[in-house]
TIBALUM-685177 format. One record per residue (C-alpha): x, y negated, z. Coordinates in steps of 0.02 Angstrom, whole numbers. Each point is the difference from the previous one (the first is absolute). Layout:
<pts>
<pt><c1>X</c1><c2>Y</c2><c3>Z</c3></pt>
...
</pts>
This chain:
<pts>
<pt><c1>434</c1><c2>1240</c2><c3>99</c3></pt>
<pt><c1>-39</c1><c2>176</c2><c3>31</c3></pt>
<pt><c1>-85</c1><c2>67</c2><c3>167</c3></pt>
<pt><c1>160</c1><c2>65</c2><c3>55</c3></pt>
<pt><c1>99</c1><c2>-166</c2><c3>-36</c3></pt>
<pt><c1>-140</c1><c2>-96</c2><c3>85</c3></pt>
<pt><c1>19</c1><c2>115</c2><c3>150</c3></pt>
<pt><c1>179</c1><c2>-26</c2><c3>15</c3></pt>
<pt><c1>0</c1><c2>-190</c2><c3>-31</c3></pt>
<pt><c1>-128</c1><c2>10</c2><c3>170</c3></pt>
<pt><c1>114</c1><c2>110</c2><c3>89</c3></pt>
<pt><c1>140</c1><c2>-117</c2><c3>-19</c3></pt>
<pt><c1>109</c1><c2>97</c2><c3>-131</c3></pt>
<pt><c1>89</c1><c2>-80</c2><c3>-139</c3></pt>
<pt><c1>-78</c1><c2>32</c2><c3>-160</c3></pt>
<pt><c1>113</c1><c2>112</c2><c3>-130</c3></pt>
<pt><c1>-119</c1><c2>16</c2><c3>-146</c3></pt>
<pt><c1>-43</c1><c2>-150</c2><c3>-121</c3></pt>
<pt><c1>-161</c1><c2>-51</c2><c3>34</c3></pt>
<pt><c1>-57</c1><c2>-78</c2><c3>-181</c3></pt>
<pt><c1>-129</c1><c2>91</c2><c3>-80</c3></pt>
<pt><c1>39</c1><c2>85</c2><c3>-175</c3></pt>
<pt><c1>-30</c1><c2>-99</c2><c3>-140</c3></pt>
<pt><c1>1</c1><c2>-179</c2><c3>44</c3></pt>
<pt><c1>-15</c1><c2>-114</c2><c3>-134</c3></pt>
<pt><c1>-26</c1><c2>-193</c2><c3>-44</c3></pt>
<pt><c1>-144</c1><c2>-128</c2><c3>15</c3></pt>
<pt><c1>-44</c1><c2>-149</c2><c3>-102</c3></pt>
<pt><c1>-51</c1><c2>-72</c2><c3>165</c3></pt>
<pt><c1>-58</c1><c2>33</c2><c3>181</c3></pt>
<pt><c1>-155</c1><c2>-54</c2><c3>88</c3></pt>
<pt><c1>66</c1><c2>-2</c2><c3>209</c3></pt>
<pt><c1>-133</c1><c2>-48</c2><c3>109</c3></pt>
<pt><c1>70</c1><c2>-29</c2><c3>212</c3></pt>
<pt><c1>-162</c1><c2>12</c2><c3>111</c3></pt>
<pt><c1>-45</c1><c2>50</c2><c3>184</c3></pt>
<pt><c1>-8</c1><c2>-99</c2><c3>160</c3></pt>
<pt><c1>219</c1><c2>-17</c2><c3>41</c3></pt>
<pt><c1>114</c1><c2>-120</c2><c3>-36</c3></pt>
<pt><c1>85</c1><c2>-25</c2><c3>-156</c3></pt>
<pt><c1>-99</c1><c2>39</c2><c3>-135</c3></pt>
<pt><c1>39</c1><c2>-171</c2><c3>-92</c3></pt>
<pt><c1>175</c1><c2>-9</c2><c3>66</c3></pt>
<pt><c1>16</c1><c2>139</c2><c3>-85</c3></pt>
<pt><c1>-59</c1><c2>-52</c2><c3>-169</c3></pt>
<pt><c1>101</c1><c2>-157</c2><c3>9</c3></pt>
<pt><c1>155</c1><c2>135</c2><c3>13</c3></pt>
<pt><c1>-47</c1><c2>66</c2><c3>-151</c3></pt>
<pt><c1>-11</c1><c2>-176</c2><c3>-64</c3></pt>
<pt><c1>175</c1><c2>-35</c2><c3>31</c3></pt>
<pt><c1>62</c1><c2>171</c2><c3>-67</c3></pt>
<pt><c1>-114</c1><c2>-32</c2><c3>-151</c3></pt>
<pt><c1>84</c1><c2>-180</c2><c3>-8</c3></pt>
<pt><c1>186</c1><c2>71</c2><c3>7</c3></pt>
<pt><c1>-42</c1><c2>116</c2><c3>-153</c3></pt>
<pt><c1>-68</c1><c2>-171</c2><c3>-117</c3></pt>
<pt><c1>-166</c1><c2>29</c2><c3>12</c3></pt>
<pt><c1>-128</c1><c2>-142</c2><c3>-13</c3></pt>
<pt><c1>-101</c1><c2>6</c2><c3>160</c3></pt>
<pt><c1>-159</c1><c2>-56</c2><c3>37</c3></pt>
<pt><c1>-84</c1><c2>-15</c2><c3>181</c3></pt>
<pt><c1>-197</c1><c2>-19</c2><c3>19</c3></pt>
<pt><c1>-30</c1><c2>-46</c2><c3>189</c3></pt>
<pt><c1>-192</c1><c2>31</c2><c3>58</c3></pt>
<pt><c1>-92</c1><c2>-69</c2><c3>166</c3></pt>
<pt><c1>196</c1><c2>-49</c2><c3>47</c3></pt>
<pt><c1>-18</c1><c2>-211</c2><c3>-11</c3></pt>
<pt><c1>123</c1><c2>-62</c2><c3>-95</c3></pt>
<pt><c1>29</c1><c2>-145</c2><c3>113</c3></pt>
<pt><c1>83</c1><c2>120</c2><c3>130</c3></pt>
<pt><c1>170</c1><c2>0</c2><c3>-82</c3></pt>
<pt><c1>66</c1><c2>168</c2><c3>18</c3></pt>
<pt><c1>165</c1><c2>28</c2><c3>-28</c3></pt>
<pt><c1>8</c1><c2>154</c2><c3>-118</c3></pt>
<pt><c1>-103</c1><c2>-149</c2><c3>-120</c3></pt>
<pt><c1>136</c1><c2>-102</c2><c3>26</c3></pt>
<pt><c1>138</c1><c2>120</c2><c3>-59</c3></pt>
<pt><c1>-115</c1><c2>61</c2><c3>-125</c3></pt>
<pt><c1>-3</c1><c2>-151</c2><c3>-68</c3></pt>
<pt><c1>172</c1><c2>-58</c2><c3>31</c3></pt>
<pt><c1>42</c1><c2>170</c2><c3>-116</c3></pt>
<pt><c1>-127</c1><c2>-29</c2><c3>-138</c3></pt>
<pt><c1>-160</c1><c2>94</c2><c3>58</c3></pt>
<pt><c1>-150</c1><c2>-84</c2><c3>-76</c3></pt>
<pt><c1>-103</c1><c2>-23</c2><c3>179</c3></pt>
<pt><c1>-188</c1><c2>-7</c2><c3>5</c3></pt>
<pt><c1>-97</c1><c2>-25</c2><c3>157</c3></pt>
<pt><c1>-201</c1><c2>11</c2><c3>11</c3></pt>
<pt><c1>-40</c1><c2>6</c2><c3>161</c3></pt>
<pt><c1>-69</c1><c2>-108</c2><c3>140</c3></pt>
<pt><c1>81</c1><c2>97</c2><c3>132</c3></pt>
<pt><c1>-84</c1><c2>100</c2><c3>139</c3></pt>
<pt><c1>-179</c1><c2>28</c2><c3>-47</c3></pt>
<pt><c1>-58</c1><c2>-26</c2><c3>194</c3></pt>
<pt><c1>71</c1><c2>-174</c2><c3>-33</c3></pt>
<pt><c1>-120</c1><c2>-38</c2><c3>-135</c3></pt>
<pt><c1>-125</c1><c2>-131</c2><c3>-10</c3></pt>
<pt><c1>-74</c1><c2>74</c2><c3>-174</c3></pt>
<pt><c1>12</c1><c2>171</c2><c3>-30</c3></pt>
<pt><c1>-102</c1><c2>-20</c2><c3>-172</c3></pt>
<pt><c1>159</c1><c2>-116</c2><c3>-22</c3></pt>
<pt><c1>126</c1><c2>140</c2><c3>41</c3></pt>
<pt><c1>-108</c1><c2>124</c2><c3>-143</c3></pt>
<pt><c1>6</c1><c2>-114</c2><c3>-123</c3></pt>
<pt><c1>177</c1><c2>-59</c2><c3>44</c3></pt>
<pt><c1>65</c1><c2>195</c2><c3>-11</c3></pt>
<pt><c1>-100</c1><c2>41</c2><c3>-163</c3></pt>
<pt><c1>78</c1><c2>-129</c2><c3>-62</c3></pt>
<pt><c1>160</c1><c2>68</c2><c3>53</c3></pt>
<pt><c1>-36</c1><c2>162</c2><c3>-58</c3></pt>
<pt><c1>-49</c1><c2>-61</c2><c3>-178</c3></pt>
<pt><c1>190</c1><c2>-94</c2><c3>-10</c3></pt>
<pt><c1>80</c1><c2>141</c2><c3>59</c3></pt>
<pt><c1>-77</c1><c2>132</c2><c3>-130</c3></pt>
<pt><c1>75</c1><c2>-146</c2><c3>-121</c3></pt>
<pt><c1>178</c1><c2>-18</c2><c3>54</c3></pt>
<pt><c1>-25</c1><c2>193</c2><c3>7</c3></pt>
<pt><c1>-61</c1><c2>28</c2><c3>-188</c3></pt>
<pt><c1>122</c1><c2>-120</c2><c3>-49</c3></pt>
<pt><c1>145</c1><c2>114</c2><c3>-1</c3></pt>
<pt><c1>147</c1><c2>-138</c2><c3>41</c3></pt>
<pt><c1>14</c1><c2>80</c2><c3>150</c3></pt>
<pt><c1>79</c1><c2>191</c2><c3>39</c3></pt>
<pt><c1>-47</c1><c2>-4</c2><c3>206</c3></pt>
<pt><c1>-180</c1><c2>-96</c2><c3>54</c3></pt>
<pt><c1>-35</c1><c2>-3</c2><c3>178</c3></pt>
<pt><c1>-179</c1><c2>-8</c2><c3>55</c3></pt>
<pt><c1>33</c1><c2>-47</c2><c3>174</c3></pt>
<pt><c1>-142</c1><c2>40</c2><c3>128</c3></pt>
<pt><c1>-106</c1><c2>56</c2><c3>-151</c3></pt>
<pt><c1>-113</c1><c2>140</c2><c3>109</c3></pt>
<pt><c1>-86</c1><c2>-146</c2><c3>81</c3></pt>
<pt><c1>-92</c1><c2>-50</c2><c3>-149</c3></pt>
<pt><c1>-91</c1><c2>166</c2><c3>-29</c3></pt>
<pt><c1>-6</c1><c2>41</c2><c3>203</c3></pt>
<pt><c1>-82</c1><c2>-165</c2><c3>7</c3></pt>
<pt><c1>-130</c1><c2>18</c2><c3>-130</c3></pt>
<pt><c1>68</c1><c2>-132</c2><c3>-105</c3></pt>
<pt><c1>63</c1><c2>84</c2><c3>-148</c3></pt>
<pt><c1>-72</c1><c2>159</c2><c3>-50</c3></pt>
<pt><c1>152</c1><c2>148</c2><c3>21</c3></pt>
<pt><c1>-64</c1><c2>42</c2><c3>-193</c3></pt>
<pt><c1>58</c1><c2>-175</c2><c3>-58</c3></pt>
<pt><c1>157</c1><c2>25</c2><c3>89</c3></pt>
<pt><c1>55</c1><c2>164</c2><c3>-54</c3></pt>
<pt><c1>-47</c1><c2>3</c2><c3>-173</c3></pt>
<pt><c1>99</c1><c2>-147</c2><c3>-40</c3></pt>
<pt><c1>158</c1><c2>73</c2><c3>96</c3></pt>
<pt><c1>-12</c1><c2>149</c2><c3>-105</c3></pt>
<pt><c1>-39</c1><c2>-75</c2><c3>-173</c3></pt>
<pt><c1>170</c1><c2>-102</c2><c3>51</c3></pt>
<pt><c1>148</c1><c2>-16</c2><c3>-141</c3></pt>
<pt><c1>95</c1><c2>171</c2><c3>26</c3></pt>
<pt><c1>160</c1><c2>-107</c2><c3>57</c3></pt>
<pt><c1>-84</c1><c2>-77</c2><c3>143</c3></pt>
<pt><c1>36</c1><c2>58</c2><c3>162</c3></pt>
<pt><c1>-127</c1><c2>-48</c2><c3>142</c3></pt>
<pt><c1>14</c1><c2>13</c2><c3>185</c3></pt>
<pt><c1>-164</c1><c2>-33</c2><c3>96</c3></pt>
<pt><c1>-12</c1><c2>-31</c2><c3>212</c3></pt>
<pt><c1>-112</c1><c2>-13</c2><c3>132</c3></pt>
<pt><c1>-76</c1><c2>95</c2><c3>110</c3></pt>
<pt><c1>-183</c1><c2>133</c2><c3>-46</c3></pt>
<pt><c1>60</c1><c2>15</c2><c3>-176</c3></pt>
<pt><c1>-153</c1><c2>82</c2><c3>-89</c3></pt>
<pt><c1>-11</c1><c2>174</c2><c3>-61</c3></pt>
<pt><c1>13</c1><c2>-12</c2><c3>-195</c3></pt>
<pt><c1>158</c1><c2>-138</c2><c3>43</c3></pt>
<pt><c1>80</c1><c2>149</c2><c3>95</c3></pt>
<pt><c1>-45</c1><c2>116</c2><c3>-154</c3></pt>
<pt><c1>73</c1><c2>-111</c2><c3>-134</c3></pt>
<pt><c1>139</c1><c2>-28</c2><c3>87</c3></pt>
<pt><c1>170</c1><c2>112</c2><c3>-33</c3></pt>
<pt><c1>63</c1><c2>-55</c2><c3>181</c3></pt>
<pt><c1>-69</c1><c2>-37</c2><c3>148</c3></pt>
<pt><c1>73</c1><c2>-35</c2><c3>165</c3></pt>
<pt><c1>-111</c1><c2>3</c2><c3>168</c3></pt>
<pt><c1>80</c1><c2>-130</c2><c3>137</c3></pt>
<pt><c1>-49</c1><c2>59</c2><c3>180</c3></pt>
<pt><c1>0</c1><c2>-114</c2><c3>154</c3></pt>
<pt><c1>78</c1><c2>89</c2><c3>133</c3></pt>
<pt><c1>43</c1><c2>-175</c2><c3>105</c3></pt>
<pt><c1>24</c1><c2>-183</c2><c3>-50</c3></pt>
<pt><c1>49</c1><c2>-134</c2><c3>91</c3></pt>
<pt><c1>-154</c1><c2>-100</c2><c3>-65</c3></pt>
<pt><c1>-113</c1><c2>108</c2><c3>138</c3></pt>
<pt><c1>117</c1><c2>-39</c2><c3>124</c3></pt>
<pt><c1>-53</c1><c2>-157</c2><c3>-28</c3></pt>
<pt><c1>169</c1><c2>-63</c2><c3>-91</c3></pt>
<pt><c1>-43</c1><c2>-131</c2><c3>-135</c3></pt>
<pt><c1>64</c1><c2>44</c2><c3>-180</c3></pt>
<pt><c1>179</c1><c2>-57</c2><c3>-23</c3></pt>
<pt><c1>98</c1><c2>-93</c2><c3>-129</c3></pt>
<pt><c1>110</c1><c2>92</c2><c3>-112</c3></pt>
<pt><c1>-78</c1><c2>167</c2><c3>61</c3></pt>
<pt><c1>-184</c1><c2>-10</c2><c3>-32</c3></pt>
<pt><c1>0</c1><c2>-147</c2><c3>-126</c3></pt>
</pts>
């Protein structure tokens, strides 16, 4: 968007000139990453999911720190619809009895992941909640990106969670900042079903 389109988009007025830059062209793939502190950075990934879904794609989902015993219900659809769901986390870390556990548990995670990644059966992987594991100290960001970017040039990855690291941001061709401006959750409403899981 040009200055001038930009200033006329703030002022209200409706846009007249096509936006898209010159010279788009195609990708083997996309690497998406959703970060910041709002709302909806894996909600929106799942969206993508279902999109991805809709168009035949083989979908995978790789769910960090999330337990797997929480039963969310974009798994269950997921599932329901063919996604092949993995879960390796324990849930929320100040829960934990062992965090050596939890490291182990997530490089272990990681290392799975990076397989059903290489593997190439699969044209969308989610890494769900992936920033942890480098924010954390549990996975080194260099073993993270350098897998995602050696990945099969058909695979399409979308990584979330919140303090995504520098060189994830710079691999990345998208990224997408969510920003909490309220939620009910510091109102002191408990997350509800079928809107938050």
């Amino acid at each position: 968007m040009t200055d001038e389109q930009t200033a006329a988009a703030d002022a209200g007025a409706v846009p007249t000139e096509d936006p898209r830059p010159d010279g788009l062209r195609r990708a083997d793939s996309l690497v998406i990453v959703n970060t910041g502190d709002g709302k909806g950075k894996s909600s929106s990934a799942f969206g993508m999911m279902i999109r991805a879904l809709a168009r035949d794609w083989n979908v995978a989902v790789v769910q960090f720190v999330k337990s797997g015993n929480w039963k969310v219900g974009e798994e269950k659809i997921g599932r329901q619809l063919g996604v092949d769901w993995h879960a390796f986390g324990d849930g929320f870390t100040w829960d934990s009895d062992n965090l050596d556990d939890d490291r182990a548990h997530a490089a272990e995670g990681w290392a799975t992941a990076v397989e059903i990644m290489n593997a190439g059966e699969h044209e969308l992987v989610i890494f769900d909640e992936l920033t942890y594991l480098s924010s954390f100290g549990w996975v080194d960001i260099a073993e993270i990106v350098g897998p995602i970017a050696a990945r099969p040039r058909h695979v399409n990855v979308i990584v979330t969670g919140r303090d995504a690291a520098p060189e994830l941001i710079d691999l990345a061709d998208t990224v997408t900042e969510m920003r909490d401006v309220k939620h009910a959750y510091n109102a002191g409403i408990r997350a509800m079903r079928g809107l938050d899981y």
